[in-house]
C-alpha positions as CSV (number, residue, x, y, z in Angstrom):
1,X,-7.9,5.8,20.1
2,X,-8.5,2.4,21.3
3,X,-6.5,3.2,24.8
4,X,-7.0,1.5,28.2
5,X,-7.9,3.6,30.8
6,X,-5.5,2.7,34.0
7,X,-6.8,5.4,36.1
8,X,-10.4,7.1,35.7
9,X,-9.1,10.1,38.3
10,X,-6.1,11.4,36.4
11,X,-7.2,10.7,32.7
12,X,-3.7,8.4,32.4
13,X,-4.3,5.5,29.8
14,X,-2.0,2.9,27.9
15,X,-2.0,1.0,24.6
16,X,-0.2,-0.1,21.9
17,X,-0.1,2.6,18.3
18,X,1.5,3.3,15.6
19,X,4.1,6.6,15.3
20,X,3.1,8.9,12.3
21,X,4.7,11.3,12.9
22,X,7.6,12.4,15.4
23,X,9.3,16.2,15.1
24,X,11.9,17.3,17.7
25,X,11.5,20.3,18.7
26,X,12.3,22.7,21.7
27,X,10.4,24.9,24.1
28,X,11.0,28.7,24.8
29,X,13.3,27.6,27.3
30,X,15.3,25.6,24.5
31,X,14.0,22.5,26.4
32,X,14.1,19.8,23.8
33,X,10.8,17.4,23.4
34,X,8.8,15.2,21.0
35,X,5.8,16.3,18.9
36,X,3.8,13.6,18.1
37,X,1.1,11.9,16.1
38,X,0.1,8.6,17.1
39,X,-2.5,6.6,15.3
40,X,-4.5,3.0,15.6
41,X,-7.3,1.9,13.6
42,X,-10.4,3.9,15.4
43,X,-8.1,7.5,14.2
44,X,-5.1,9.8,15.5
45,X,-4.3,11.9,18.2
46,X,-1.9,14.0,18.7
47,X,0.7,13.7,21.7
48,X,3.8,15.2,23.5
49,X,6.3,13.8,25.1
50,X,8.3,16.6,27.3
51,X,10.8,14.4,29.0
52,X,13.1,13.8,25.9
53,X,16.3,12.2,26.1
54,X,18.2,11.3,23.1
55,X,19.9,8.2,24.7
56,X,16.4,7.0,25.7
57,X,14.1,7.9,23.1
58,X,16.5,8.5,20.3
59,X,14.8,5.4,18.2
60,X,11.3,7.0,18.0
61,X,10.7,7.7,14.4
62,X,7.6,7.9,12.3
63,X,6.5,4.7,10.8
64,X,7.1,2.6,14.2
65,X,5.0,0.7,16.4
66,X,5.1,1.5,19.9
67,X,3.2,1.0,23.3
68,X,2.5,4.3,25.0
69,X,1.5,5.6,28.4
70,X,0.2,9.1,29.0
71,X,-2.4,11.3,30.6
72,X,-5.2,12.4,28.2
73,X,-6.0,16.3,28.4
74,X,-8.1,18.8,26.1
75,X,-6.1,21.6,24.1
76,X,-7.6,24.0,21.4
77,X,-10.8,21.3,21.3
78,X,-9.2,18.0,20.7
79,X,-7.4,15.2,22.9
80,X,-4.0,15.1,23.7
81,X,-2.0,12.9,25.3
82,X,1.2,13.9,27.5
83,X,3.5,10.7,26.7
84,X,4.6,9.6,30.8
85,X,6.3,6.4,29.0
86,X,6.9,4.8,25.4
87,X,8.9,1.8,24.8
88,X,9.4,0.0,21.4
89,X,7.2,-3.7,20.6
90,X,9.0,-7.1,21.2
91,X,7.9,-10.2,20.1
92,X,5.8,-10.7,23.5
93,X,3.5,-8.2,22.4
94,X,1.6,-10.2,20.0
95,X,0.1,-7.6,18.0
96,X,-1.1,-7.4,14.0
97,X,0.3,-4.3,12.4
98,X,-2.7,-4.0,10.4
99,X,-4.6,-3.2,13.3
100,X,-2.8,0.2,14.1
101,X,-1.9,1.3,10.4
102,X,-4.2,1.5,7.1
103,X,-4.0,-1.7,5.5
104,X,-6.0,-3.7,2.5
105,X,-9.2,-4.9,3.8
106,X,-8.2,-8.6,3.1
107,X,-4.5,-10.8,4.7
108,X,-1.8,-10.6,2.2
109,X,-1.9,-14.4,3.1
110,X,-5.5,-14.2,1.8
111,X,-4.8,-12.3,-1.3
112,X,-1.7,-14.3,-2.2
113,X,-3.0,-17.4,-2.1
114,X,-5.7,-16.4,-4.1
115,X,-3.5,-15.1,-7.2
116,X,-1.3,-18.3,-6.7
117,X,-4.5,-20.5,-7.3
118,X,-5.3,-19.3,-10.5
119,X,-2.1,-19.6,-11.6
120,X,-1.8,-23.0,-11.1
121,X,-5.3,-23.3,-13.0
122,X,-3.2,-21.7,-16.2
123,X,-3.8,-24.3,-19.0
124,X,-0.3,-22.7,-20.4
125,X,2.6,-24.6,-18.7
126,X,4.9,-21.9,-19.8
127,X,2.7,-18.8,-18.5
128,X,2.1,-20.9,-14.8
129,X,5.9,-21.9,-14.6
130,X,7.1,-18.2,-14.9
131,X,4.1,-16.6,-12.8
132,X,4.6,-19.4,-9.6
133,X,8.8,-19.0,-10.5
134,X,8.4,-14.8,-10.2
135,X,5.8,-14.9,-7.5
136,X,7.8,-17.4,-5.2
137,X,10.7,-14.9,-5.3
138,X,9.3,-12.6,-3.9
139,X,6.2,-13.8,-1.5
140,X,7.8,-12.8,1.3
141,X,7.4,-8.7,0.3
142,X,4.0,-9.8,-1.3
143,X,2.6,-10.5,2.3
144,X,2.8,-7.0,3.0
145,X,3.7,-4.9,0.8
146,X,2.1,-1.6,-0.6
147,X,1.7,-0.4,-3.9
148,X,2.5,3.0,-3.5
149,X,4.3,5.7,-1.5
150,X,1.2,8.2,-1.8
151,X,-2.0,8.0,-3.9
152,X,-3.6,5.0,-4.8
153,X,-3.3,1.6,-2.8
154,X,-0.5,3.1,-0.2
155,X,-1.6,1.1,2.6
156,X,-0.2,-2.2,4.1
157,X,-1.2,-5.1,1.8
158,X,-1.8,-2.6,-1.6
159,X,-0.2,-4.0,-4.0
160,X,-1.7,-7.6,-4.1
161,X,-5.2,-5.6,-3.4
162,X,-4.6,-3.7,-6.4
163,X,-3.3,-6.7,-8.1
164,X,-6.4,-8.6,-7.1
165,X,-8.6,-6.0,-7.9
166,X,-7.5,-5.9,-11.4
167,X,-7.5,-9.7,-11.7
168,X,-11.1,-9.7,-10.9
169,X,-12.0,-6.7,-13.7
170,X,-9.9,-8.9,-16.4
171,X,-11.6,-11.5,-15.9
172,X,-14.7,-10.3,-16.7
173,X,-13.2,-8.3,-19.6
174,X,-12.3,-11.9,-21.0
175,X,-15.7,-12.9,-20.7
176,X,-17.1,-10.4,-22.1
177,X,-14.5,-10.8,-25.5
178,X,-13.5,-14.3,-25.3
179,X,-11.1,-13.6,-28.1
180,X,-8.7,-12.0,-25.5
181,X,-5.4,-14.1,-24.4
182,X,-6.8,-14.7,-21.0
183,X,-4.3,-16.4,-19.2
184,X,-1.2,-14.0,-21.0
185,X,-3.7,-10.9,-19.9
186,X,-3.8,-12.7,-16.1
187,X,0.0,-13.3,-16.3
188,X,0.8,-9.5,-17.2
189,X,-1.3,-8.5,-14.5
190,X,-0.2,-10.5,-11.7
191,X,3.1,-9.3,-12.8
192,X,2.9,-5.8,-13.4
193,X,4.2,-4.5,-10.3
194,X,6.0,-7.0,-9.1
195,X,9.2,-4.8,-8.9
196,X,7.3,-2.5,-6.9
197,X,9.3,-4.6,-4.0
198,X,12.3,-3.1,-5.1
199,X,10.9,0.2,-5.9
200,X,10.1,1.5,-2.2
201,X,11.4,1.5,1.3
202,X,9.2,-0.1,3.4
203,X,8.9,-0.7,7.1
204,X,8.2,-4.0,8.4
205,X,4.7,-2.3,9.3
206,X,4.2,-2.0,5.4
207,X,4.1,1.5,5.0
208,X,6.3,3.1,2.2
209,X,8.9,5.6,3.3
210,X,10.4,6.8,-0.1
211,X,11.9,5.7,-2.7
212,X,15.0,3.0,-2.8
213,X,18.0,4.1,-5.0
214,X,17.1,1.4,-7.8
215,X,13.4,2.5,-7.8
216,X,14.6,6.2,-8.6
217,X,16.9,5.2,-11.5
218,X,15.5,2.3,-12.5
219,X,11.6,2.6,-11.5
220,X,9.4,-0.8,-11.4
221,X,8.8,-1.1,-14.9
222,X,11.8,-1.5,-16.5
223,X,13.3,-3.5,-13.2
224,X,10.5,-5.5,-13.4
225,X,11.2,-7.1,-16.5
226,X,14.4,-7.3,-16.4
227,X,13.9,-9.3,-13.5
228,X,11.1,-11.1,-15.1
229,X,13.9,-12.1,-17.9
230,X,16.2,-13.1,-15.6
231,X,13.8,-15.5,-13.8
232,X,12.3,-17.1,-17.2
233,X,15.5,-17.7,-18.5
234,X,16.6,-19.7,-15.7
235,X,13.2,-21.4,-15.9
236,X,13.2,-21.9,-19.5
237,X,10.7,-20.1,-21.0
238,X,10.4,-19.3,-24.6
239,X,11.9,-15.9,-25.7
240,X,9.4,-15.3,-27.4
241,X,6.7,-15.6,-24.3
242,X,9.1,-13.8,-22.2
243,X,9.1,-10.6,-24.8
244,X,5.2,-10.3,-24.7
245,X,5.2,-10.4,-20.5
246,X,7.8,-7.6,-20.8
247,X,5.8,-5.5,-23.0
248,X,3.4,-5.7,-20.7
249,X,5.0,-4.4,-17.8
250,X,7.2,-1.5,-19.7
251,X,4.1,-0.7,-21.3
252,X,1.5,-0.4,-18.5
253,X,1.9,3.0,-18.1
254,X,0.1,3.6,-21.2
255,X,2.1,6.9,-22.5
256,X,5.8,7.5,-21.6
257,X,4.6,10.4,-20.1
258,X,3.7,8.8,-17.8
259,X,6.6,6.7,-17.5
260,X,6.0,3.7,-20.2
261,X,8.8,2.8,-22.1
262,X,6.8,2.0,-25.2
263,X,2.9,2.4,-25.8
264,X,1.0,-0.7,-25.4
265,X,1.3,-2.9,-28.7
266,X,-1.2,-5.8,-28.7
267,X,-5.0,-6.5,-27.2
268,X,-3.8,-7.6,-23.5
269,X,-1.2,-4.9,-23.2
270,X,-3.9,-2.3,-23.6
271,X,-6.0,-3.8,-21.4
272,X,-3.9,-4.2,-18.8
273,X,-3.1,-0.5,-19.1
274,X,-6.3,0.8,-19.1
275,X,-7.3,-1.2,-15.6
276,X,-4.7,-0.5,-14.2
277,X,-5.8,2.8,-14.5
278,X,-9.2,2.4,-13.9
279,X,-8.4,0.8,-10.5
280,X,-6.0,3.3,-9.6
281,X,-8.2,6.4,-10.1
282,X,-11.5,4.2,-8.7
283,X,-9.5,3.8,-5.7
284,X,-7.8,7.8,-5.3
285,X,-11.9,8.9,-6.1
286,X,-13.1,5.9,-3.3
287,X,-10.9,7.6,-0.9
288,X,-11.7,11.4,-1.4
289,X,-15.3,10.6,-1.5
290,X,-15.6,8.4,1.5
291,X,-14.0,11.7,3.6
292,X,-16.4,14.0,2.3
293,X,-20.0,14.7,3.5
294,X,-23.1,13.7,1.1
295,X,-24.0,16.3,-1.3
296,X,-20.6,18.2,-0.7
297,X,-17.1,18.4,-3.0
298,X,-13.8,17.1,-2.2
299,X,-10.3,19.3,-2.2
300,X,-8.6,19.1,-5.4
301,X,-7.3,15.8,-5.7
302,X,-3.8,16.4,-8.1
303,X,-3.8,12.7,-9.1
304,X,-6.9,13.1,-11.0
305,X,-6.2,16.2,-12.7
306,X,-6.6,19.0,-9.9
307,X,-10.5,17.8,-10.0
308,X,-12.8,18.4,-7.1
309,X,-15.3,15.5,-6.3
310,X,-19.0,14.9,-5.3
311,X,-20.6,12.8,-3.4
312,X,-23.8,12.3,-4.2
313,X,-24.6,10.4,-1.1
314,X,-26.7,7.3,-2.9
315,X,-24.6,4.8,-1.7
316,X,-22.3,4.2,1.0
317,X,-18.3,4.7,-0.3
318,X,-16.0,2.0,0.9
319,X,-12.7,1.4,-1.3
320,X,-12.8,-2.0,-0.3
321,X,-13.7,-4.4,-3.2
322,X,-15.0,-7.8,-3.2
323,X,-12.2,-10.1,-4.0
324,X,-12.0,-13.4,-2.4
């Protein structure tokens, strides 16, 4: 943990972190306290805070930033820290949240401003007006928000770095067959997920904490085009244009199985399906692979069908692609 030291003689340190988790529970004595994991981006540790008092520390819950002091101490071979004071951030504290929780290697600022430039490159007036119009809505979430709740991309900034990511593989897939729709295949991409902002409840960190009442009944593909409907209407876009972008998104779950509403039913429906995929499942194998040791396997991952993983060891394994 990236901690200052305060006082070399009594191990007692300060710095700023980020809450994962925090369980209240009591001693023998029925003595309530807080059980602890506190995280920044060098790892975790785990921590106690004994004096607990429910008026005072009631607002410590996972998925918070705070700034800590404690005494750091050995148990059963790891650190620990005794928690001596914790208070909650203010705007004083300057600090970037993706510097104390996992987060897309690039600035949603960064990433957003990247899919909004090609879009305004679109030849097709119609297909630039209804990607800027849907994307302006909702720019704000875009900044930071993640693409999942668990598995692939759940990490501050994940959804425009899966986004991204898949922009970047269809456009070489459109080079490769130039008969493809490009900028309809770039369209249903950038909008794919786009009601993923409704889908999750997320902290202003940008970590998902479940599921929103709408994402649970609903779910992201079928709110995302009505949405998507909604906003082209009042824009003006051709019914006709409007129908393919919403295949696209109730379709890019390939099988309803797996959630689609119908199976993909023209060239850049299937494509965007099958990246979106292929980026999910490079990113989930990326992961397990990067926290296993060369020439070993991985746990069973469940997202890839209960597999177990090698790493070969040949190159170095970092899920961060090259995108801007």
């Amino acid at each position: 943990m990236n901690f200052k030291e305060i006082n070399h003689a009594t191990g007692a340190v300060e710095g700023y972190c980020f809450i994962k988790t925090a369980e209240k529970r009591t001693t023998a004595k029925g003595v309530p306290y807080l059980d602890l994991v506190l995280t920044d981006s060098s790892g975790e540790i785990s921590a106690k805070l004994w004096d607990y008092k429910e008026l005072i520390h009631g607002w410590i819950k996972p998925n918070t930033l705070a700034k800590v002091r404690g005494t750091l101490s050995v148990f059963n071979d790891a650190d620990q820290l005794r928690v001596e004071k914790i208070r909650a951030l203010g705007e004083a504290d300057d600090i970037k949240p993706e510097d104390f929780v996992p987060s897309a290697p690039y600035s949603g600022k960064d990433m957003l401003s990247a899919v909004v430039d090609i879009a305004e490159n679109f030849e097709n007036e119609e297909l630039k007006k209804l990607v800027l119009a849907v994307i302006n809505e909702y720019s704000e979430k875009l900044l930071y928000w993640p693409a999942a709740f668990k598995l692939h991309h759940a990490v501050r900034c994940g959804l425009l770095f899966h986004t991204l990511s898949i922009i970047r593989m269809a456009e070489r897939v459109c080079e490769i067959y130039p008969f493809v729709d490009r900028e309809l295949l770039l369209s249903g991409v950038m909008l794919h997920d786009i009601a993923k902002t409704e889908e999750f409840a997320v902290t202003d960190a940008g970590i998902a904490t479940g599921y929103t009442t709408d994402g649970t009944l609903v779910g992201h593909l079928v709110r995302g085009a009505i949405n998507i409907d909604r906003i082209g209407r009042e824009n003006g876009i051709n019914a006709e244009t409007l129908t393919l972008i919403e295949h696209m998104l109730i379709s890019h779950h390939g099988e309803p199985e797996f959630g689609a509403a119908v199976r993909p039913m023209f060239i850049e429906a299937e494509i965007l399906s099958e990246l979106d995929m292929l980026d999910a499942r490079i990113y989930e194998m990326a992961a397990a692979e990067e926290s296993t040791a060369p020439g070993e396997f991985s746990q069973r991952l469940w997202a890839l069908d209960n597999r177990k993983l090698y790493n070969h060891g040949r190159k170095e394994i970092k899920p961060d692609a090259r995108l801007i």
